[in-house]
C-alpha positions in Angstrom: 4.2 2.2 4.1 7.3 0.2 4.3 6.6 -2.3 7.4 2.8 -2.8 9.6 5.2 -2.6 12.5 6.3 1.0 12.6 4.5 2.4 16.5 4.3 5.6 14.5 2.2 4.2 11.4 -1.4 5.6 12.7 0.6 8.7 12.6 1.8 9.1 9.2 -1.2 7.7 7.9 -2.6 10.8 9.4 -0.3 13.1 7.9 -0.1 11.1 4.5 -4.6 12.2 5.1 -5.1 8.7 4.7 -7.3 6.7 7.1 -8.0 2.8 8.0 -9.2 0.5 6.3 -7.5 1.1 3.0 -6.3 -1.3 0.3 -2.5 -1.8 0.1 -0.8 -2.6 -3.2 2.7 -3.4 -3.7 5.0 -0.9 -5.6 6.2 -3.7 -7.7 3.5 -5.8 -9.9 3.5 -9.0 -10.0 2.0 -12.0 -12.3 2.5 -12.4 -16.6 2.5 -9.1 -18.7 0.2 -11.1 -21.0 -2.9 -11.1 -17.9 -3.1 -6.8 -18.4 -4.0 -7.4 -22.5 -7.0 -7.8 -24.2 
């Protein structure tokens, strides 16, 4: 999913077999490396 705005998004989402609601996550993380160690 690149933009909420695309008219054809219900679409691909059906193609993709994915379905509403769904949790999106960005491709690129954000925050401090340190946060993901224990």
């Amino acid at each position: 999913v690149d933009t909420f705005d695309d008219p054809d998004l219900g679409e691909k989402l059906s193609d993709a077999k994915m379905c509403l609601p769904a949790i999106i996550k960005p491709q690129i993380a954000c925050g401090v490396s340190h946060a993901h160690s224990m």
